[in-house]
C-alpha positions as CSV (number, residue, x, y, z in Angstrom):
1,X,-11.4,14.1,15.6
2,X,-9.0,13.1,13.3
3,X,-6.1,14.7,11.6
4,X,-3.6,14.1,8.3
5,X,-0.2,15.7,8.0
6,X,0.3,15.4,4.2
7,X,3.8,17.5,4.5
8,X,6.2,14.8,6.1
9,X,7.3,12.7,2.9
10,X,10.5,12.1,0.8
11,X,11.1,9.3,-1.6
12,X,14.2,9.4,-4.1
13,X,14.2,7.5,-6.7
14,X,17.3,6.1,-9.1
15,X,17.5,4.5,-12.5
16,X,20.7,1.8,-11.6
17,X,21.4,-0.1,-8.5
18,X,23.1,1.5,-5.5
19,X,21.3,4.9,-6.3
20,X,24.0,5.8,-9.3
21,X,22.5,7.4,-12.6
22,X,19.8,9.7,-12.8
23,X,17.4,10.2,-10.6
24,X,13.7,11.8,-9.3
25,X,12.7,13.2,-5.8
26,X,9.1,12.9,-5.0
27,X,7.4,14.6,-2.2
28,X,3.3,13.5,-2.9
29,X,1.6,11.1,-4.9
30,X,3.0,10.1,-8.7
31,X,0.4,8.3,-11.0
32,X,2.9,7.9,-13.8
33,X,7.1,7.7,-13.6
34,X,7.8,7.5,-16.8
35,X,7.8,10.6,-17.6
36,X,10.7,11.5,-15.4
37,X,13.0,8.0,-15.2
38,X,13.3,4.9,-18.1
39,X,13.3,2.7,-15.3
40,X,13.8,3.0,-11.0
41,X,16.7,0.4,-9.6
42,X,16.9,1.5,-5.9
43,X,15.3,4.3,-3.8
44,X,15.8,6.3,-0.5
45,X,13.0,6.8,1.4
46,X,14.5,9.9,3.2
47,X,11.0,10.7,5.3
48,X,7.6,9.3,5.6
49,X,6.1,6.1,4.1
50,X,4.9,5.8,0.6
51,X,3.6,2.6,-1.4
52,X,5.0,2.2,-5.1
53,X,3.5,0.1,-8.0
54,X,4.6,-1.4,-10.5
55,X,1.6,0.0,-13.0
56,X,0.8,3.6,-13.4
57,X,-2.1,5.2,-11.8
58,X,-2.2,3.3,-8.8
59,X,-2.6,0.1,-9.6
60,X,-1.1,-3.7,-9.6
61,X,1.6,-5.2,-7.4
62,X,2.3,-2.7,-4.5
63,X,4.9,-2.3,-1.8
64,X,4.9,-0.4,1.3
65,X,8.7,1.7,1.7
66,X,9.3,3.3,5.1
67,X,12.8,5.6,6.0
68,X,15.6,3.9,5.0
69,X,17.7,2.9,1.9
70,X,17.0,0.7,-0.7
71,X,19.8,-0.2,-3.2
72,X,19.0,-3.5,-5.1
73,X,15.1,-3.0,-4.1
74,X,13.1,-3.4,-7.2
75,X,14.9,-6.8,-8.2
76,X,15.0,-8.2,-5.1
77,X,10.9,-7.6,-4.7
78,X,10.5,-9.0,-8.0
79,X,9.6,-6.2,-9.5
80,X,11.7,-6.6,-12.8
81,X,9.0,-4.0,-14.6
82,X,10.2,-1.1,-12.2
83,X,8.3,1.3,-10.3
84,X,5.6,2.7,-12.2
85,X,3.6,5.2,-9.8
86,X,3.7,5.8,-6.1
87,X,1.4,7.2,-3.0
88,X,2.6,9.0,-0.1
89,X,1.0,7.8,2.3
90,X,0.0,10.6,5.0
91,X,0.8,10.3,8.8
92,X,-2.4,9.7,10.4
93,X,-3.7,10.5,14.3
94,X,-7.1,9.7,15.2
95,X,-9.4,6.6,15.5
96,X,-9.2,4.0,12.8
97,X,-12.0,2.6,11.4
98,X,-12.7,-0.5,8.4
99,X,-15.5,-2.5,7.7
100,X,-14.6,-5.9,5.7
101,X,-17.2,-8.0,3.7
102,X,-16.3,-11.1,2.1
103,X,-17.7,-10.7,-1.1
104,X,-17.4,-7.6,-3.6
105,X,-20.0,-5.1,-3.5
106,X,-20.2,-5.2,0.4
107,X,-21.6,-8.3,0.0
108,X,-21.6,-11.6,2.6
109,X,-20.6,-11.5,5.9
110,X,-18.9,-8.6,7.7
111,X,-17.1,-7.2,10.2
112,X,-15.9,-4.3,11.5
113,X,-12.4,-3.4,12.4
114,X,-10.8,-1.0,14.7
115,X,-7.1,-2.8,15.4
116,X,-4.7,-5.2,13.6
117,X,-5.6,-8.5,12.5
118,X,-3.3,-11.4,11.9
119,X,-6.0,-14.1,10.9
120,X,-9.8,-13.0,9.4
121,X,-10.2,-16.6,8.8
122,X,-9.5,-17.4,13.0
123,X,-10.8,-13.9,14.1
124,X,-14.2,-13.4,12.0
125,X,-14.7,-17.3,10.7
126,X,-14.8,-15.3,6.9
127,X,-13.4,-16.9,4.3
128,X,-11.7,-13.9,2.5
129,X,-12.2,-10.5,1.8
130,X,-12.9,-8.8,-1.0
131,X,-14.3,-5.5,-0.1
132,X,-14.4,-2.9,2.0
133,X,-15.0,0.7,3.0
134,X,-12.6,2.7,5.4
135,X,-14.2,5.2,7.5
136,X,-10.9,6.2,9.5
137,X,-7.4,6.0,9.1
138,X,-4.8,4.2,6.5
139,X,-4.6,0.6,6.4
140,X,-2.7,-2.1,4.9
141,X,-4.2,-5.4,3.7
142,X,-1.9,-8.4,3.3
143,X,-2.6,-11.6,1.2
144,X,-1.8,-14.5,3.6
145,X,-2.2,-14.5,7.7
146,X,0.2,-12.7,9.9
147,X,1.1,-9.5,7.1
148,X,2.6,-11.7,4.4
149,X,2.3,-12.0,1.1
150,X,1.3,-9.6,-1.6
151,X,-0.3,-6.6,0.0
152,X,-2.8,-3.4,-1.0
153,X,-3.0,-0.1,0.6
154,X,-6.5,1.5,1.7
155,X,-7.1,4.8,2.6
156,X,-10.5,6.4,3.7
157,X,-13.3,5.6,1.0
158,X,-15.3,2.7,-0.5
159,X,-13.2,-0.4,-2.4
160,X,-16.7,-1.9,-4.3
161,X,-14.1,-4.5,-5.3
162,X,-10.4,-5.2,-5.4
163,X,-10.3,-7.1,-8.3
164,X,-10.7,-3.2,-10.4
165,X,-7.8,-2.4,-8.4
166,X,-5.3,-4.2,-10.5
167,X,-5.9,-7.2,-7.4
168,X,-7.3,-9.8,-9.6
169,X,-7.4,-13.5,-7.9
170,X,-6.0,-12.0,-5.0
171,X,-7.7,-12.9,-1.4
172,X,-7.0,-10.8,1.9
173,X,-6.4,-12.4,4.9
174,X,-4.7,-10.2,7.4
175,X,-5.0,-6.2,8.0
176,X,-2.7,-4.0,9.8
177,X,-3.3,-0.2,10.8
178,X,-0.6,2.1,9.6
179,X,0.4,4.4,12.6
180,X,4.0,4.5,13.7
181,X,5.2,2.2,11.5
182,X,6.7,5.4,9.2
C-alpha cells in the first residue's frame, strides 16, 4: 500500500535577487506565475520539494528545488526567462514502480524499474528512453548518466512521449526515485 502526504510544501518566490521585491508563496502546484509576479529572481524553498519551469503549464526546462535558499537561482540555472509554473511534488512512502521503453509509444525494448539508475545504457543495453508509464512513486529522469544534465519529473501515469512534454531532442539516460531527498 502506498501513501502521498500532499500537505508538507512551501516555496516562496521573489521578483529580484537575494529575495528583495515582491514576492508569492505557494503551497501546491502553479500552472501559470504570471499572474502573480513579472518575473522570479530567487526563491526559498521553506518545506518540501517542488520542480519549477520555465513555461507555463508544466512544461519545458525543469528543475528540482528541495529546503533551502536560493538567492541568484534562476540566473545561475540559466533560466534568464524566469520561473514560469511549478509542481509540488508530494512526499511519497510505498513501493516504487516505472517501466522504460526506448521508443515513444511504449515502443522497443523495455525494462522495468524498481531503484535508481545511473546508466540505462550499461544496466539495460537501451539506447535511450523515450517513454514510460509509472505505476508507483515519483521519479526523476536525468538527461546524461549518473543524474546530470537536463532533467524531467514523472509522477504516477502514462508519458506516450516526452517529446509533447516540452522535452523535444532530449534523450534519458539515468533515473533516480525521489524518497528522502526533500
Amino acid at each position: 500500500m502506498t501513501t502521498t502526504d500532499m500537505s508538507m510544501g512551501k516555496i516562496i518566490f521573489y521578483e529580484e535577487k537575494n529575495f528583495q521585491g515582491r514576492s508569492y508563496e505557494c503551497m501546491s502546484d502553479c500552472s501559470d506565475m504570471s499572474s502573480y509576479l513579472n518575473r522570479c529572481q530567487s526563491c526559498r524553498v521553506e518545506s518540501g520539494c517542488f520542480m519549477v519551469y520555465d513555461r507555463t503549464n508544466f512544461m519545458g526546462n525543469q528543475y528540482y528545488m528541495r529546503r533551502g535558499e536560493y538567492a541568484d537561482y534562476m540566473s545561475m540555472m540559466g533560466m534568464s526567462g524566469g520561473i514560469k509554473s511549478c509542481r509540488m511534488i508530494p512526499m511519497h512512502r510505498g513501493q516504487f514502480r516505472m517501466k522504460i521503453y526506448e521508443r515513444e509509444n511504449f515502443g522497443g525494448q523495455s525494462n522495468e524499474m524498481m531503484d535508481d539508475c545511473e546508466n540505462i545504457q550499461e544496466r539495460y543495453r537501451m539506447s535511450e528512453c523515450q517513454s514510460s508509464n509509472v505505476q508507483d512513486g515519483h521519479w526523476l529522469m536525468y538527461e546524461q548518466p549518473n543524474y546530470r544534465g537536463k532533467m524531467m519529473y514523472l509522477r504516477p501515469g502514462e508519458y506516450r512521449s516526452f517529446r509533447d512534454m516540452g522535452m523535444s531532442g532530449t534523450r534519458f539516460m539515468s533515473m533516480r526515485r525521489i524518497t528522502d531527498m526533500c
